[in-house]
DODO-519253 format. One record per residue: residue number from 1; residue in one letter; chain; x negated, y, z negated of N, C-alpha, C in turn. Coordinates in steps of 0.05 Angstrom, whole numbers. Example, Ala and Ser with C-alpha at 12.3 -4.5 7.8 and 13.67 -1.06 7.14 Angstrom:
// residues 2
{n: 1; res: A; chain: A; nu: -264; nv: -114; nw: -156; cau: -246; cav: -90; caw: -156; cu: -264; cv: -66; cw: -156}
{n: 2; res: S; chain: A; nu: -257; nv: -45; nw: -142; cau: -273; cav: -21; caw: -143; cu: -258; cv: 1; cw: -157}
//
This chain:
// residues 77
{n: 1; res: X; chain: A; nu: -1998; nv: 3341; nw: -2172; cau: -2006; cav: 3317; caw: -2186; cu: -2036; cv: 3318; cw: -2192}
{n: 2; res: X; chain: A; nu: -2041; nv: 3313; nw: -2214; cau: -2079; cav: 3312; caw: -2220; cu: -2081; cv: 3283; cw: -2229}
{n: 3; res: X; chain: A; nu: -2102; nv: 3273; nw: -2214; cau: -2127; cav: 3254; caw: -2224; cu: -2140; cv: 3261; cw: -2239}
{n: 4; res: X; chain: A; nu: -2142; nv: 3229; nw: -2262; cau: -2161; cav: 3241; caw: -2274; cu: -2190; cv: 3214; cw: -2272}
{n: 5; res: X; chain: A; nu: -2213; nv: 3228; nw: -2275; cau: -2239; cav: 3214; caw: -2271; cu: -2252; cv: 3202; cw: -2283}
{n: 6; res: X; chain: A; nu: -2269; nv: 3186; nw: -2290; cau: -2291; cav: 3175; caw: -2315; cu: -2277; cv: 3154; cw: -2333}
{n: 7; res: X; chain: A; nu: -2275; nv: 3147; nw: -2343; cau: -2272; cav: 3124; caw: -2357; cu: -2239; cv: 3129; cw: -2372}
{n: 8; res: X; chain: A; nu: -2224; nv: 3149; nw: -2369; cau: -2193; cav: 3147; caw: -2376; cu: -2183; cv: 3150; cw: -2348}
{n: 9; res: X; chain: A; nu: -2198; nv: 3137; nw: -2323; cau: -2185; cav: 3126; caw: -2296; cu: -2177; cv: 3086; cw: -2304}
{n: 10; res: X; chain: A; nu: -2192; nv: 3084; nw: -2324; cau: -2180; cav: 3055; caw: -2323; cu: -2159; cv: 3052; cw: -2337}
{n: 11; res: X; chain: A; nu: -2150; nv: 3071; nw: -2359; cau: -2127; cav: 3071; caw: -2380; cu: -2108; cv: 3075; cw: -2355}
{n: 12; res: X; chain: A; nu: -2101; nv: 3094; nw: -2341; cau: -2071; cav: 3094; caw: -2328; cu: -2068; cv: 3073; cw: -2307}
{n: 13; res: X; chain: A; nu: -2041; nv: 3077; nw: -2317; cau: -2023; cav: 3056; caw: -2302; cu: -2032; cv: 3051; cw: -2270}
{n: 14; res: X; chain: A; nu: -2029; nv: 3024; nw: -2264; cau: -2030; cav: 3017; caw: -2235; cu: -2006; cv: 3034; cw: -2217}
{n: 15; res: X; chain: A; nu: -1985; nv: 3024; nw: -2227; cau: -1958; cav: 3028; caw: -2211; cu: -1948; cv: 3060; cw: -2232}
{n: 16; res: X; chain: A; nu: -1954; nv: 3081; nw: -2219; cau: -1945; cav: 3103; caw: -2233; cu: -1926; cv: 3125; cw: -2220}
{n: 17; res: X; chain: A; nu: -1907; nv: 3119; nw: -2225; cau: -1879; cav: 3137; caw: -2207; cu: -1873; cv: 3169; cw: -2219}
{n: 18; res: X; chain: A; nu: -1864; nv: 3179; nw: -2197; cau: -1858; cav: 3206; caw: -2204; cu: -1833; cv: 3209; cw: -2194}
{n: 19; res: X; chain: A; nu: -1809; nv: 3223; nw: -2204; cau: -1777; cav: 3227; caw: -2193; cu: -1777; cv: 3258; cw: -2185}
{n: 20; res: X; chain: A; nu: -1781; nv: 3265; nw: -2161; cau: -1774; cav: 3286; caw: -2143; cu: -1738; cv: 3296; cw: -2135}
{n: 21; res: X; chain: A; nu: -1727; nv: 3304; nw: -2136; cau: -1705; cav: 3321; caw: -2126; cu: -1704; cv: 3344; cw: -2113}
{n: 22; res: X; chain: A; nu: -1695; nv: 3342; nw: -2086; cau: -1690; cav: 3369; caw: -2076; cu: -1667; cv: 3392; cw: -2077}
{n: 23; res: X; chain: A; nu: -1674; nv: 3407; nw: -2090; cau: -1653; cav: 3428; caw: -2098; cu: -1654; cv: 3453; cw: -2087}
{n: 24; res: X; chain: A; nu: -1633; nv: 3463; nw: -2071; cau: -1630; cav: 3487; caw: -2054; cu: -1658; cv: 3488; cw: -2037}
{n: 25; res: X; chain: A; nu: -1668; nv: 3474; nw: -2022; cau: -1689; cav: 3464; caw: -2010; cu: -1720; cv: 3464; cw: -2021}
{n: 26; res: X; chain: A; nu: -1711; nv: 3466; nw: -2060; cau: -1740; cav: 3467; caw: -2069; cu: -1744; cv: 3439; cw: -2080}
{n: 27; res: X; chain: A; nu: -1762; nv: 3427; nw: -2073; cau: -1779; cav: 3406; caw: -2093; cu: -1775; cv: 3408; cw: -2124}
{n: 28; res: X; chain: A; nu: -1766; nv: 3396; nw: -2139; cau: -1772; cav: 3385; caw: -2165; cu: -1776; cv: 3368; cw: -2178}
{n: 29; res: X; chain: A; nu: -1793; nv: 3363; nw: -2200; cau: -1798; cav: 3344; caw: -2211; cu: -1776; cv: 3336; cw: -2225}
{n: 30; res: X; chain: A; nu: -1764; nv: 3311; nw: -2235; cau: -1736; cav: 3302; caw: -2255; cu: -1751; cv: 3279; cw: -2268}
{n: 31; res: X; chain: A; nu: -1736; nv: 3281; nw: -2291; cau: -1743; cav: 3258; caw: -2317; cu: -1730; cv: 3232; cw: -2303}
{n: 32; res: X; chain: A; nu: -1749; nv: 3209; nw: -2315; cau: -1732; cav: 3180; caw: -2300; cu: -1700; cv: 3183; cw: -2308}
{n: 33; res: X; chain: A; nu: -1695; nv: 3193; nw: -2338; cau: -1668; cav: 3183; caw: -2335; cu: -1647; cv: 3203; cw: -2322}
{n: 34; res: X; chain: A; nu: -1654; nv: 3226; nw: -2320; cau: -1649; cav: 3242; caw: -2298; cu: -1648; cv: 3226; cw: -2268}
{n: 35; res: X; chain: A; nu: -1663; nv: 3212; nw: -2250; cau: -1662; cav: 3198; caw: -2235; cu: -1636; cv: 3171; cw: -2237}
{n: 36; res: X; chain: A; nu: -1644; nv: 3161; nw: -2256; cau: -1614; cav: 3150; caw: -2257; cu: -1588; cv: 3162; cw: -2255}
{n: 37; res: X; chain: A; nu: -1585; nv: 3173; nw: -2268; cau: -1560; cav: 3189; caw: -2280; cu: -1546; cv: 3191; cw: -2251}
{n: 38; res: X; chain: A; nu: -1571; nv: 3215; nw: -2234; cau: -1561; cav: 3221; caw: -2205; cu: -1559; cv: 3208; cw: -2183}
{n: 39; res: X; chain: A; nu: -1568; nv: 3185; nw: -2181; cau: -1568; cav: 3161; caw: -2166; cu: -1547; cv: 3147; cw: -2172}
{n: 40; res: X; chain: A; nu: -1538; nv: 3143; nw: -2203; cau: -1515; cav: 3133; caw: -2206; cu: -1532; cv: 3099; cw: -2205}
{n: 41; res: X; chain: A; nu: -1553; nv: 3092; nw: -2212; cau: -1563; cav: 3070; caw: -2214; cu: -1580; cv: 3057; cw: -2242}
{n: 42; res: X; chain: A; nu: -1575; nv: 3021; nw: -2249; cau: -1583; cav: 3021; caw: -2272; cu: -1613; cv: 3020; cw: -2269}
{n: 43; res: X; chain: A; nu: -1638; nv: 3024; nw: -2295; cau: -1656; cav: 3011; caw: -2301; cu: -1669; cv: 2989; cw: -2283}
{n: 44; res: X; chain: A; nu: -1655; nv: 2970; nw: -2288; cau: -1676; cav: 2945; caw: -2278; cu: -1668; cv: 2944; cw: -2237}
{n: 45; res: X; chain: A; nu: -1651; nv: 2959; nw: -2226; cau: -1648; cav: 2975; caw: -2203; cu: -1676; cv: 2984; cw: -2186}
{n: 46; res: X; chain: A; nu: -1675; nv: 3001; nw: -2211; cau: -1703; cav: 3012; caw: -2201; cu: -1722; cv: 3008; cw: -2199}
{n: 47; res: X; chain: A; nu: -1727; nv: 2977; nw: -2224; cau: -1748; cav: 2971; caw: -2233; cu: -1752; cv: 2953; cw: -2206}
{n: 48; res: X; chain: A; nu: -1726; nv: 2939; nw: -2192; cau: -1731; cav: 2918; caw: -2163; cu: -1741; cv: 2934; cw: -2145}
{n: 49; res: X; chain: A; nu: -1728; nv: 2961; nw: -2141; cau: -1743; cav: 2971; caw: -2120; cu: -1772; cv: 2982; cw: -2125}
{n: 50; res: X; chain: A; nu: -1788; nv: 2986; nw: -2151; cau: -1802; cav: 2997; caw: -2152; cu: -1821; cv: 2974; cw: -2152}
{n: 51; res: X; chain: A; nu: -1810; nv: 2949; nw: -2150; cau: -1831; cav: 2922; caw: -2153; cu: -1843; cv: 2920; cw: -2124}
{n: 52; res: X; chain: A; nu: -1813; nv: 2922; nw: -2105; cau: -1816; cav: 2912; caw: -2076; cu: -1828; cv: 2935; cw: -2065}
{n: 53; res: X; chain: A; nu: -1840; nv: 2963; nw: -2070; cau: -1845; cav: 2982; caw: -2057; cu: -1880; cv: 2981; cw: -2060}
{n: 54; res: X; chain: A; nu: -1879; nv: 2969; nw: -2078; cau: -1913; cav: 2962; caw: -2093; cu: -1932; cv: 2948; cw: -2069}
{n: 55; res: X; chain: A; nu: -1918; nv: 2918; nw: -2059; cau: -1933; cav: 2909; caw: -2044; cu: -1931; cv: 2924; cw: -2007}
{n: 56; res: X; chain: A; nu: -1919; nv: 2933; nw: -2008; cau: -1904; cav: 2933; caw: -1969; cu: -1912; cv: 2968; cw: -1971}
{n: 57; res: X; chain: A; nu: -1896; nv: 2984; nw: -1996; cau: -1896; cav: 3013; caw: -1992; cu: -1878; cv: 3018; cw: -1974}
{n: 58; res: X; chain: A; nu: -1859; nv: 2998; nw: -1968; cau: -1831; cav: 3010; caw: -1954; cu: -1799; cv: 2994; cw: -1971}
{n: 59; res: X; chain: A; nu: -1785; nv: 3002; nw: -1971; cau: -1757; cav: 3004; caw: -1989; cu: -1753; cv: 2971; cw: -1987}
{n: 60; res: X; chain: A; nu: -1739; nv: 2955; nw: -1995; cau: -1725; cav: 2925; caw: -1996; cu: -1705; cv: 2933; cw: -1974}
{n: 61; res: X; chain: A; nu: -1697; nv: 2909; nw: -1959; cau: -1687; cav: 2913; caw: -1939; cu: -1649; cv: 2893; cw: -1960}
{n: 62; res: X; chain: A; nu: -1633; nv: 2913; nw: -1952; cau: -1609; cav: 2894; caw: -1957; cu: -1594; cv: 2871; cw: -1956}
{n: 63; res: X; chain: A; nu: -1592; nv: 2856; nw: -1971; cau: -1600; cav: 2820; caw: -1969; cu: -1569; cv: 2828; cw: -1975}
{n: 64; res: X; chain: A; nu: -1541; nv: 2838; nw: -1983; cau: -1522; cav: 2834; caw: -1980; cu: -1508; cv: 2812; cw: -1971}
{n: 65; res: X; chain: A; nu: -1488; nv: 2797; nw: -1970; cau: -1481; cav: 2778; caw: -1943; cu: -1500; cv: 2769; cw: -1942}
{n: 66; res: X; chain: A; nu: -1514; nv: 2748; nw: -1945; cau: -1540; cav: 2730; caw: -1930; cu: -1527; cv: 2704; cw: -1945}
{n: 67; res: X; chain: A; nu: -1510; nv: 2698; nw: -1957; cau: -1508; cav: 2674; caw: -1971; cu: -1515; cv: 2652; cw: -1966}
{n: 68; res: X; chain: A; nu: -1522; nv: 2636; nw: -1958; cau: -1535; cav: 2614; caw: -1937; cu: -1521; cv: 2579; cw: -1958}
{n: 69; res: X; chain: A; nu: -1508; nv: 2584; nw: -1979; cau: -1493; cav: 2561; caw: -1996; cu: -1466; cv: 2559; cw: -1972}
{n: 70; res: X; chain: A; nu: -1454; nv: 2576; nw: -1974; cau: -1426; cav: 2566; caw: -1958; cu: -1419; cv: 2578; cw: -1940}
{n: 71; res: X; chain: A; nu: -1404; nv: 2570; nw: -1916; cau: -1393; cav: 2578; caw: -1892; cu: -1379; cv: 2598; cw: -1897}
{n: 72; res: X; chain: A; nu: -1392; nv: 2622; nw: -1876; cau: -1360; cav: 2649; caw: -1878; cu: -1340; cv: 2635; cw: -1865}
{n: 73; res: X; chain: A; nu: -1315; nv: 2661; nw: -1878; cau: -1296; cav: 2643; caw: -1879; cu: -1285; cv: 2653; cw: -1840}
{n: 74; res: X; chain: A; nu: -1301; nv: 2672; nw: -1831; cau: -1292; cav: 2674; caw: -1804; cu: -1298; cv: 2657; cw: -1784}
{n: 75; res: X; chain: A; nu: -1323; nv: 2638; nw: -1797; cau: -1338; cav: 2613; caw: -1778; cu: -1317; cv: 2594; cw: -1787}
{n: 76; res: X; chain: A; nu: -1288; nv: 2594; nw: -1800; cau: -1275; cav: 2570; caw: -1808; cu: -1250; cv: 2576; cw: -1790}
{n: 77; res: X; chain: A; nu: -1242; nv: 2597; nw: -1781; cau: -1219; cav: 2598; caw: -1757; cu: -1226; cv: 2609; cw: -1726}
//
């Protein structure tokens, strides 16, 4: 990865991602939609995790199940 210095340090992006893949135990670089493709995930997917990784720098934690509107239905028998 190179930095660059002097006054085209303020042009790039804040939030600037790179898509890595390990293949036969080598490091590679992959195109974003390459990253999708192999993840099997959409666009704006990535764009949540790449929001929530911005402030913390660790993954979103799985909110799955949390519904907090209505009673499971195992708290009803």
């Amino acid at each position: 990865m190179t930095t660059q210095q002097g006054s085209n340090a303020a042009a790039l992006p804040v939030n600037f991602y790179r898509y890595y893949l390990t293949v036969h135990g080598e490091i590679k670089l992959i195109y974003f939609k390459a990253c999708l493709s192999t993840f099997g995930i959409t666009k704006s997917r990535l764009e949540k995790i790449q929001k929530n990784l911005t402030p913390t720098g660790m993954a979103p934690l799985d909110r799955r199940g949390e519904c907090q509107n209505r009673p499971k239905a195992s708290e009803r028998y």
